[in-house]
Every structure is written in C-alpha cells, then in structure tokens.
C-alpha positions as a printed NumPy array, in Angstrom:
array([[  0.   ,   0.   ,   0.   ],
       [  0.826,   3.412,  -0.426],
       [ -0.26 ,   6.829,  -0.556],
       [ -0.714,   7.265,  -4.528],
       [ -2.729,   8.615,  -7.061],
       [ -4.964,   5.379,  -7.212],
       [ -5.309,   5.584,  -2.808],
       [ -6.088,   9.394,  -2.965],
       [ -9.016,   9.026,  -6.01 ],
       [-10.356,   5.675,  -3.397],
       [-10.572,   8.396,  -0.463],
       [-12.294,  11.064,  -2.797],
       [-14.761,   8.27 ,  -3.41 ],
       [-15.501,   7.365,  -0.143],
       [-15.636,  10.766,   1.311],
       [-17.644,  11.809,  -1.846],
       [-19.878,   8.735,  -1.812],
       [-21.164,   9.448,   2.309],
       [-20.805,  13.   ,   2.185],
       [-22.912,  14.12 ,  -1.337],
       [-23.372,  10.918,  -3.058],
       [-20.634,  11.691,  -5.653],
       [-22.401,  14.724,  -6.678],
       [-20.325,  17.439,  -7.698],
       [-22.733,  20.004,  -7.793],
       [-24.128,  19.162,  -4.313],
       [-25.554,  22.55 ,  -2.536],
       [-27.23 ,  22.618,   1.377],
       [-29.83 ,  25.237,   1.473],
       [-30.669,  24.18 ,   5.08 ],
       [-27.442,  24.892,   6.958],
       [-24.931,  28.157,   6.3  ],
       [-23.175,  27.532,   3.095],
       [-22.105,  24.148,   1.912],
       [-21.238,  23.067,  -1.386],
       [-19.387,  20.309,  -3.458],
       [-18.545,  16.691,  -3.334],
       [-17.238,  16.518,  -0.006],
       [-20.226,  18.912,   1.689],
       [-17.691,  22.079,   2.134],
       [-19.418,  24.426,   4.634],
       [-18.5  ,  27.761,   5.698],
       [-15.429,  29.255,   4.434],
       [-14.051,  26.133,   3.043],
       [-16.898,  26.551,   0.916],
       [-15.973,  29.803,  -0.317],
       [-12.378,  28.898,  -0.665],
       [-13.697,  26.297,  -3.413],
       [-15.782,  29.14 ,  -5.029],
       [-13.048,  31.593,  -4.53 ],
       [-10.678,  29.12 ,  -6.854],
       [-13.022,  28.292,  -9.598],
       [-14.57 ,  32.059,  -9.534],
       [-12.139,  33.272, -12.7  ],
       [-12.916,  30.17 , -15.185],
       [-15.028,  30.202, -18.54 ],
       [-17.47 ,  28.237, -16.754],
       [-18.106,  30.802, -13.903],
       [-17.938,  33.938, -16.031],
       [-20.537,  32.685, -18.402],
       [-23.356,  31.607, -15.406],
       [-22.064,  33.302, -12.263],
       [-20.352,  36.745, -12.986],
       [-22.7  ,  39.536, -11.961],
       [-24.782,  37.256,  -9.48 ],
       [-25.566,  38.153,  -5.956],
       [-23.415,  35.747,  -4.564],
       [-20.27 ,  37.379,  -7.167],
       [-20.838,  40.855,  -6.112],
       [-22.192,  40.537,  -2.313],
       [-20.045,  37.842,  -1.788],
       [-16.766,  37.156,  -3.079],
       [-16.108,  40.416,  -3.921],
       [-16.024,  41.556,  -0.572],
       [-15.148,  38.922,   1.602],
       [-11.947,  36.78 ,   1.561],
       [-12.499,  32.805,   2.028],
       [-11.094,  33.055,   4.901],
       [-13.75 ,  35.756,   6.296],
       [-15.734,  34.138,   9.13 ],
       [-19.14 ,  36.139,   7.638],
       [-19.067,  33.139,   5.44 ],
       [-19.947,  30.864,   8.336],
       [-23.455,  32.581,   8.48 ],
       [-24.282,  33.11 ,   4.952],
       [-27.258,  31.026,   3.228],
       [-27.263,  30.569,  -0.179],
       [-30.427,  31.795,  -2.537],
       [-31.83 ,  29.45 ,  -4.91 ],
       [-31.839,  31.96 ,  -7.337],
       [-28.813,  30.646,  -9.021],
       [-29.36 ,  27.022,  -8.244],
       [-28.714,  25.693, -11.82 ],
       [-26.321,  27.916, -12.621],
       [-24.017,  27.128,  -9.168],
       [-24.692,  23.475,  -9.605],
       [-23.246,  23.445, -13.286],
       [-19.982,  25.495, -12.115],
       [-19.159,  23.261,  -9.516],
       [-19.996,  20.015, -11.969],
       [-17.361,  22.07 , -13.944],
       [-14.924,  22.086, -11.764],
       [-15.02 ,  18.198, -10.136],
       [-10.878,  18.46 , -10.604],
       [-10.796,  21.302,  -8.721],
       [-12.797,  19.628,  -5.777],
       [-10.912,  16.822,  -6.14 ],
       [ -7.763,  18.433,  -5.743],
       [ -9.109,  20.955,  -3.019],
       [-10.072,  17.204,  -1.284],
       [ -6.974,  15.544,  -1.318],
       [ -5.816,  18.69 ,   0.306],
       [ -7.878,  18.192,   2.687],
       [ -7.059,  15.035,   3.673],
       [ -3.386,  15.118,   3.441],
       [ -3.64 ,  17.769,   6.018],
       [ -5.06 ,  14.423,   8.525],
       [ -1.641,  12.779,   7.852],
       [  0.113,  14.833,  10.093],
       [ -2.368,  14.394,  13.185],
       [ -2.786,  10.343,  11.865],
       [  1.142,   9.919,  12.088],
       [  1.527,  11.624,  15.862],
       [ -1.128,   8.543,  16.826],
       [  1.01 ,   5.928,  14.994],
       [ -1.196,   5.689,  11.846],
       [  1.064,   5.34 ,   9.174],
       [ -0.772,   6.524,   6.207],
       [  1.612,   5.226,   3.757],
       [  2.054,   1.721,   4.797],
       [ -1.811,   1.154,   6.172],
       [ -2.984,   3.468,   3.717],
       [ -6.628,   1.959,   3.117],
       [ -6.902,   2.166,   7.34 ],
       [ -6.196,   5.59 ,   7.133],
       [ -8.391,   6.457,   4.381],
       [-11.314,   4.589,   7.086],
       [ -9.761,   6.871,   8.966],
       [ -9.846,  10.313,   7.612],
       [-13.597,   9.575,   7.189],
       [-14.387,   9.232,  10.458],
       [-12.043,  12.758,  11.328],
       [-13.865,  14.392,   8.131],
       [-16.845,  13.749,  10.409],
       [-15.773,  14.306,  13.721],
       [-12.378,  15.054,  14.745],
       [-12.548,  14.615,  18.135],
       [-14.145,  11.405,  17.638],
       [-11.876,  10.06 ,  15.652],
       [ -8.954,  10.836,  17.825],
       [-10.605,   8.801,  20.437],
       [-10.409,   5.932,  18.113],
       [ -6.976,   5.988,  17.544],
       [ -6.444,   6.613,  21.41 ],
       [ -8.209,   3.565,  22.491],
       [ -7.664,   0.797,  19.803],
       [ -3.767,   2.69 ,  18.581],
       [ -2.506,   3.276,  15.118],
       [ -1.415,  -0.188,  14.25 ],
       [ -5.266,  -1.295,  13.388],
       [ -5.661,  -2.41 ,   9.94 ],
       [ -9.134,  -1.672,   7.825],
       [-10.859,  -4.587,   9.518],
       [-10.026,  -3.626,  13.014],
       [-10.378,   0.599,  12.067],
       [-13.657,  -0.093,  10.687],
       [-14.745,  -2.289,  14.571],
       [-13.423,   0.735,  16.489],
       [-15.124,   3.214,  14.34 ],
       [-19.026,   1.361,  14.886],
       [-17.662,   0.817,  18.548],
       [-17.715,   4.507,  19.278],
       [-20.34 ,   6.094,  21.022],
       [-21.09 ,   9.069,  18.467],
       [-19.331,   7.648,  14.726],
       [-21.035,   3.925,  15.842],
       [-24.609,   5.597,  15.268],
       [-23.46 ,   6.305,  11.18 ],
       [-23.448,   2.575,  10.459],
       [-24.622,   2.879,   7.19 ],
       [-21.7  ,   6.021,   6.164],
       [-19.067,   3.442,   7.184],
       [-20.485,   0.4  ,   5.813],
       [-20.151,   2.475,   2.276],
       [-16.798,   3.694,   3.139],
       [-15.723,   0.414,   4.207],
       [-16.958,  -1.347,   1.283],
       [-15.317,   0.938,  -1.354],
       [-11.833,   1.206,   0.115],
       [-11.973,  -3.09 ,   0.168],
       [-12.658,  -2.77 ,  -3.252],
       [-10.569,  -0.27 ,  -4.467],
       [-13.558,   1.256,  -6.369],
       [-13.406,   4.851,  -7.925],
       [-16.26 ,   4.946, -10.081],
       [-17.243,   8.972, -10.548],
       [-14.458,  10.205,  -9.559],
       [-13.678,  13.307, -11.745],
       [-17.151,  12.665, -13.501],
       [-18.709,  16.429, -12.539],
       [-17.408,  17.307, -16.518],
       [-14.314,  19.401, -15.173],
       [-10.835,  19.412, -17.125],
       [ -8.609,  17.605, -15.617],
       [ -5.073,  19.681, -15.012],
       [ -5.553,  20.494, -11.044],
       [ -3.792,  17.117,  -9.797],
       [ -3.757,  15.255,  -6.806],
       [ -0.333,  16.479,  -5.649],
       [  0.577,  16.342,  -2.073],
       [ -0.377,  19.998,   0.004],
       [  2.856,  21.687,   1.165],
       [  5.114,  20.474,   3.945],
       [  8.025,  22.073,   6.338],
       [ 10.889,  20.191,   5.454],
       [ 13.524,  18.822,   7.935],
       [ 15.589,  22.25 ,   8.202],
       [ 12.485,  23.837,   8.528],
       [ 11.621,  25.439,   5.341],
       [  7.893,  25.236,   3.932],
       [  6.958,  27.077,   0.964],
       [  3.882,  28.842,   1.977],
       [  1.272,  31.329,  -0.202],
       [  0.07 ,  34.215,   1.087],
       [ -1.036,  37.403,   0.162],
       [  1.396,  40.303,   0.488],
       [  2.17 ,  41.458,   3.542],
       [  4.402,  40.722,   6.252],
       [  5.011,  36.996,   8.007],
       [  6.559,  36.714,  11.259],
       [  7.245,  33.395,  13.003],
       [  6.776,  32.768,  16.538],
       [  5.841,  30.441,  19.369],
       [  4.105,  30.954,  22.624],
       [  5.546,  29.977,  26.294],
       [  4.201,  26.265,  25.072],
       [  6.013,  26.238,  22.235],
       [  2.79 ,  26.542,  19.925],
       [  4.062,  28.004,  15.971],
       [  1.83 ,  30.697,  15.114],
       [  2.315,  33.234,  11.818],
       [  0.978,  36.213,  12.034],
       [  0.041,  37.648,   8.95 ],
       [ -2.075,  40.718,   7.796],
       [ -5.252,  38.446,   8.279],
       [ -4.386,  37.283,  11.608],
       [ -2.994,  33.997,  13.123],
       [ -2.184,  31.254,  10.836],
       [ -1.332,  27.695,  13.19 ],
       [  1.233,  26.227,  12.363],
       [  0.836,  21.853,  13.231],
       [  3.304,  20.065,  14.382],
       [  4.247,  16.983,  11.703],
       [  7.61 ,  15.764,  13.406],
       [ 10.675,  16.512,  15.323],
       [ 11.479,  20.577,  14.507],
       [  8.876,  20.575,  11.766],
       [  5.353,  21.926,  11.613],
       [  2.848,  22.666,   8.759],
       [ -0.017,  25.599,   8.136],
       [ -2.401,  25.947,   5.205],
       [ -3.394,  29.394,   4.179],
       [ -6.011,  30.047,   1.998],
       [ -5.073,  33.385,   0.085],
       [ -3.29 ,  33.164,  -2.851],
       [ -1.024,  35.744,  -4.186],
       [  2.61 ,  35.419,  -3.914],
       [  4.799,  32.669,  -2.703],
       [  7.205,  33.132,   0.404],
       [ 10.222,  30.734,   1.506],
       [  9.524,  30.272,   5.54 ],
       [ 12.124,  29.607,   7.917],
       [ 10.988,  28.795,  10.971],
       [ 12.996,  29.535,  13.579],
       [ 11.594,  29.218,  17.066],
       [ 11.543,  32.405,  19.372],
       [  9.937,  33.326,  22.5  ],
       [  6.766,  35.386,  22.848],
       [  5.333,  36.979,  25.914],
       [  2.931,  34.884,  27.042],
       [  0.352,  37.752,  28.084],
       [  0.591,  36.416,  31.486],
       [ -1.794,  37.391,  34.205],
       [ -3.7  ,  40.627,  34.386],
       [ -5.688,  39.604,  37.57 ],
       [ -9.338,  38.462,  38.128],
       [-10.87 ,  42.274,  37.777],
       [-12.792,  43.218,  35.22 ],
       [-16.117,  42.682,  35.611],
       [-18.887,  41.455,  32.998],
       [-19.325,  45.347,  32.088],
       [-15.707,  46.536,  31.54 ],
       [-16.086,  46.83 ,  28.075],
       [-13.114,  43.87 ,  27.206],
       [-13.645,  41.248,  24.487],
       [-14.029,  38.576,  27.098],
       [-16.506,  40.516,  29.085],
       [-18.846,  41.051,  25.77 ],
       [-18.79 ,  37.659,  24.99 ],
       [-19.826,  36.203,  28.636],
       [-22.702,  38.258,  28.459],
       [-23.704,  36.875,  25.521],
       [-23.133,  33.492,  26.459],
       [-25.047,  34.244,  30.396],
       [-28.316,  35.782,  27.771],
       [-28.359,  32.532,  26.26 ],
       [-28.321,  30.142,  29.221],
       [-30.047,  26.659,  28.662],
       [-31.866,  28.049,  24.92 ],
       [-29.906,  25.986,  22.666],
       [-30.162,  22.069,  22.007],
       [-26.655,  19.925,  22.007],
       [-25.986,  18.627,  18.011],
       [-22.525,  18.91 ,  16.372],
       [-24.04 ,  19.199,  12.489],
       [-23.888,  22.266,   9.911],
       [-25.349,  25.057,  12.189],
       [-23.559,  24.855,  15.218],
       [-21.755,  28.105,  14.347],
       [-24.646,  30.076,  14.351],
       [-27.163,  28.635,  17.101],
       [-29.586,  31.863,  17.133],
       [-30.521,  30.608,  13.597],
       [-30.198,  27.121,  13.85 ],
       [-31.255,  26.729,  17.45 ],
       [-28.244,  24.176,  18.172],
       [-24.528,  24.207,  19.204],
       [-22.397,  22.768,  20.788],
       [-19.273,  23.815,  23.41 ],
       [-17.019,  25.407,  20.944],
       [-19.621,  26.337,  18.436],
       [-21.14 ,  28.923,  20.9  ],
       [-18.045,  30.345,  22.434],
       [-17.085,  31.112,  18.646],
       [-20.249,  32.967,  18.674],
       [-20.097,  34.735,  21.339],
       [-16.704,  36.197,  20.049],
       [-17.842,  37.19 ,  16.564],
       [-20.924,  38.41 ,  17.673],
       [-19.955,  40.855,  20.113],
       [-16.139,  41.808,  18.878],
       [-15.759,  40.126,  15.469],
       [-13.068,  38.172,  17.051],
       [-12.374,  34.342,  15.918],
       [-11.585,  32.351,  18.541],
       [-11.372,  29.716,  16.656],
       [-14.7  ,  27.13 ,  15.417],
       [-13.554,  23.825,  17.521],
       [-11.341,  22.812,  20.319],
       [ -7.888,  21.863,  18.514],
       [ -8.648,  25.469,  16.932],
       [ -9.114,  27.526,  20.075],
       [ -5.683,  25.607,  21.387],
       [ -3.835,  27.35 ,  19.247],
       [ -5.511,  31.083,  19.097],
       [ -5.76 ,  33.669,  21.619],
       [ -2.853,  34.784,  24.075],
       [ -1.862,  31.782,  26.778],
       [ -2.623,  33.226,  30.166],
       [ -1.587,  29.958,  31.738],
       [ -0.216,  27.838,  28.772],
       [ -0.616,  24.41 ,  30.347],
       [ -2.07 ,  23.335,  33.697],
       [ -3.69 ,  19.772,  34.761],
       [ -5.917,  18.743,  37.593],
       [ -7.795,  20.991,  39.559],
       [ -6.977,  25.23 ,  39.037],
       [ -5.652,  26.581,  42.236],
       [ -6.45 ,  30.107,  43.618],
       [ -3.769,  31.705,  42.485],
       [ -4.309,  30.913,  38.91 ],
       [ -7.591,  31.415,  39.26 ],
       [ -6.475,  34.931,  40.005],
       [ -4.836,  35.115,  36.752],
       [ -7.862,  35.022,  34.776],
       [-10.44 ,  37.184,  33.667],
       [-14.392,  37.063,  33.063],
       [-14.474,  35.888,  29.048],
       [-11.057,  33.557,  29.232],
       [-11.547,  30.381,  27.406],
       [-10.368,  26.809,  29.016],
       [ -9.68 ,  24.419,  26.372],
       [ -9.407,  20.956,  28.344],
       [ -8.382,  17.512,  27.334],
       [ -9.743,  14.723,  29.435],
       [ -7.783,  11.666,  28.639],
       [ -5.519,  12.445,  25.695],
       [ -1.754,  13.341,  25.119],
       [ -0.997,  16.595,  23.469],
       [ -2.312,  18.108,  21.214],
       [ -5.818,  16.614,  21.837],
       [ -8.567,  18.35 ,  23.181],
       [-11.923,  17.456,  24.014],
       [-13.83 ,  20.546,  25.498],
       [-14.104,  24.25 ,  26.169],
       [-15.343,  26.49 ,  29.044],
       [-15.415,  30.244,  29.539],
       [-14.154,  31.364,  32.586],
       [-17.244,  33.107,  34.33 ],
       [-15.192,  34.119,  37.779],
       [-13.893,  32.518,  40.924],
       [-15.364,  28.742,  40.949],
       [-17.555,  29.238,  37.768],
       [-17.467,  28.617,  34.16 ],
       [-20.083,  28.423,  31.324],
       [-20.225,  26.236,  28.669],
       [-22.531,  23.856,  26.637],
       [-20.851,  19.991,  26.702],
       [-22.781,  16.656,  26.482],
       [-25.902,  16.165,  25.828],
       [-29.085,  18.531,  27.063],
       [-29.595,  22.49 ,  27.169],
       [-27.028,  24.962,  27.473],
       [-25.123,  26.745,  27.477],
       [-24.907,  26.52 ,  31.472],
       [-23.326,  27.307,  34.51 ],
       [-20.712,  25.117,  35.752],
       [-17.916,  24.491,  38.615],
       [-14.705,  24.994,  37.697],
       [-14.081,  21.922,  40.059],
       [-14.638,  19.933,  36.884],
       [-11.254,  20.343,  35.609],
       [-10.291,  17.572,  38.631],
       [-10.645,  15.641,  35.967],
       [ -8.592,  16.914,  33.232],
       [ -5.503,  15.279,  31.973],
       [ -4.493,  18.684,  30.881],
       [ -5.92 ,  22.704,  29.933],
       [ -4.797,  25.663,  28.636],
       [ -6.167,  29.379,  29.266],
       [ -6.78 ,  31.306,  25.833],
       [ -7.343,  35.25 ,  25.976],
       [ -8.856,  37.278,  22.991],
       [ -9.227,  41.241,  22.88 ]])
C-alpha cells in the first residue's frame, strides 16, 4: 500500500460517496453555506468558489450574481461572515453546473484536505503510507468528527488495519450511530472502487499532488497574500504566523517541523521557521467585571443571555445557534466572540488551542487560587480529558472565581458550571482574545 494517485481518487470516493453521493454540484440550502462533493461548509466553501470564480465556466453563469458581487467580492475565504451566509436558490442551476465544472478542482481541493489528517494520523502511529486503506477509514471518520476520531486511535492505537479501524469506528459512542456512512466507506476502500471520480465534466489539469510540507531544516513554501510573516511560538512552544489576516497555526508533523495551510493566494514566500519566544500575556488579575467593556466581558454576556436556549448537536449550524437553534461547546463560544467583537476564537477545540494569548499555557488537575487569580471574566479553558498533546476534548469560559459556562454533552445549554470539573482533566490551557 501506499499513498498514490490510485489511494487518494479511493478516499475522494468514499468521502464523496457518504458526504454528497458523488455529486459534484451538491448545494445545502438548510445549513450556512455548503457546497461540493465533499459537503464544504463555511469558508471552506468559499475557498472552493473563490478558486473556480475566474474560469469560462463561472464567467458565463455566475459573474454579476448576488453571490459574485455581495459575496466574493467583498469577503476573503477566509472571512468568518461566510460561516453565516445562506445561499439563494436563485442561481441554483447555474451554481450546480460550475461546480460540476470544476469536479478536478474539488478533487484536488479534497486531497488537500485530507493530506492535512496525515500529520495528526502519524503523531497517533497511523502510518498513512504503509496502512494506507486504514487511514483512508480513517480520515472519514475525522472528516466527520475530529474529536471522535482521535478517540479511536487513542483507544484501539494506530497499528489497526481496515478490519479492526472499521470495529473501532461502529464501537464509538457518536461515529457507531453512522453505520450505514461506514459500511459504504468500508466497502469501497476493500474494493478499491473509484467509479465517478472526476465525472462532474471538469478538465482535468488540477492534480492530486501532495499539500505543502516544512521540510527537515524547517523550510515550507507557503502562499500568502502580500504582507508581512513573522514566526513565533508561545511559552508552550505553539508556531503561530501572524500575517495581515491574523494567526495562521502552524501543526506540528515531526521533530522541529510543523505545517499551516493558508487560503489566500497571491505570492509565494520561503519560511524559515525559527523558534523564538513570545510573551505569554501572562496574568492581568481576576478584575474586570462582565461590564468593563473587554472582548471577554462582551462575549460572557452573551453566552449568560443565552443560558439553557440551545439544544446539544454537532451538524452544519452549530456556528450560528440563534438561527439554527443548536450548538455545541465550541460552536457557541465562537459565537459569542464574533458576535460581540468580530473576534475568531477559533470554530472547535484543537482550533481555540492554538488562538488567543496563553494566560496559563498548560495546567492539569484541579486550578488553584492563584491561577484562578490570573484570569479574567471571558477567558476560554480548552481541556483535554484523557488524551496526550495536542488533543482536546472541550471548552469552558471562565465566568469568575469557581464558575465557568459552557454547553458539553448532551441537554440544554449553554450553562453554569464548577470549575471543580477540571479535577478531571488530563491537561488545559487558558486562551485570551481582545
């Protein structure tokens, strides 16, 4: 086995097949955005339209729409406003055909995708290359569910092969109630079938090359629009580049070596990455009040209006519960952030890890006083129950001395909790924003 062309064309067919049913031109009126073969929501979604926006194709149906002017011409793919826009139907046809159009541009945008699991799938001992059809079970179940997934390769290790992947996967509590998604999957990677792939009418040209990597002195050839890029870590020894658009993470992939995706496309830097120390932001006390004006006070209010009004579902929607009328922990904390200071704290726990300014970069068990006092109404508590770095499981906003809020499990929330709970916690970090 290996990570080819042949593996990476199975994997668009299995993540195509559960996802749209192989149809290129798949659209989601129901949820915020979401478009394509692989269900892209939010803005991964308009990163796909963002690439196919200056062919034949899109000029002849598209150019002059709504969605053209309104849309992406005013906001980058990487602009969280994309998160809470719904598509009209007035351009149904027209939409469907461009992205039919373009199936080797999804395909490629895909593969992207999922080369960007290899990194996490290698730090849990799932070689890719060498039990390539168990990762490609794999990278379903983390297309899914991230977290999820993880807990897979936590409990049953990276050494499964499909047989034993597939058990583990309809063993788990959440992924075990999609049966019928990983029967399909499971099916089509033991046959090796890639029927459709590439069928949506597009020219083929984009490829299925593998996404960019740091190499072992470091160096990663990454694309960014002009501006700036300086490399840096926090007192944890997280990468981070900050750009002109913000924070672009930077994964770790191996010893010295880390990877980032950006998706802006202008010009092409060489990055070295050379690791240097940031502050840390450190403490700043326990004052400040829910009306002091801060980021983190904003969003706690908006979180306390909301107590117990939203169900518990991780699905398309999550990012914008007022609409949908569902979240889930880090869906509403992102929220709360973009609705009160257009900040992005980041739409899911491995994200919010890596964002913000580390008060207390890592802590485990129970918080003492004294760190406690370090904190302030609004800070965000990204907790890992059982797993080794970087895995995360949960988030809480820090509400003040013995309290947090936060919406985790099943039931209505968001709610009041005790910060007692982090007795429990292999390991947490506190995030700051503002």
């Amino acid at each position: 086995m290996a990570w080819d062309d042949q593996h990476k064309k199975v994997a668009i067919k299995v993540i195509g097949t559960v996802e749209s049913n192989m149809d290129y031109g798949a659209i989601n009126y129901n949820d915020p955005i979401t478009v394509g073969i692989a269900q892209w929501f939010g803005t991964r979604a308009a990163g796909l339209l963002h690439s196919i926006r200056n062919t034949q194709q899109w000029q002849q149906k598209m150019n002059g729409s709504t969605l053209d002017i309104n849309g992406l011409s005013r906001h980058t793919a990487s602009d969280p406003w994309w998160n809470t826009f719904y598509l009209s139907r007035a351009y149904d046809v027209s939409l469907r055909e461009c992205l039919k159009a373009n199936s080797a541009t999804q395909d490629a945008l895909l593969v992207k995708d999922i080369e960007g699991y290899t990194a996490t799938a290698t730090q849990y001992g799932l070689d890719y290359n060498n039990n390539t059809d168990a990762f490609i079970l794999w990278a379903c179940a983390y297309h899914q569910s991230p977290r999820q997934a993880l807990r897979v390769l936590m409990r049953g290790g990276g050494g499964m092969g499909l047989r034993a992947m597939y058990a583990a996967i309809l063993a788990d509590g959440v992924l075990g109630q999609y049966k019928t998604r990983y029967e399909k999957a499971y099916a089509i990677i033991s046959s090796g079938d890639t029927s459709g792939v590439g069928s949506g009418g597009g020219a083929a040209g984009a490829g299925l090359g593998n996404g960019t990597a740091i190499n072992a002195n470091g160096n990663q050839e990454i694309t960014i629009e002009g501006g700036e890029l300086v490399v840096q870590t926090d007192n944890s020894n997280v990468m981070f580049a900050q750009t002109k658009f913000g924070n672009v993470n930077l994964y770790p992939c191996g010893i010295n070596a880390w990877k980032a995706s950006l998706n802006d496309i202008k010009t092409i830097v060489n990055v070295a990455v050379e690791q240097t120390a940031a502050q840390s932001g450190g403490g700043g006390g326990g004052g400040g009040g829910a009306g002091d004006g801060s980021a983190g006070a904003k969003a706690l209010a908006w979180m306390k209006s909301r107590i117990m009004k939203f169900k518990y579902r991780q699905a398309p929607g999550r990012l914008n519960p007022d609409q949908s009328g569902f979240t889930d922990c880090s869906g509403s904390i992102y929220r709360a952030y973009m609705d009160t200071s257009g900040i992005n704290p980041g739409t899911w726990t491995g994200d919010m890890y890596f964002r913000g300014t580390a008060v207390i970069p890592r802590g485990s068990g129970t918080m003492s006083t004294a760190q406690q006092a370090m904190l302030k109404p609004g800070d965000l508590i990204v907790i890992s129950w059982g797993g080794g770095y970087p895995h995360t499981d949960h988030v809480e906003m820090y509400v003040g001395p013995g309290q947090t809020i936060g919406h985790g499990g099943d039931g209505p929330g968001p709610h009041i909790n005790s910060i007692g709970m982090l007795s429990g916690a292999a390991w947490w970090t506190v995030r700051r924003h503002g």
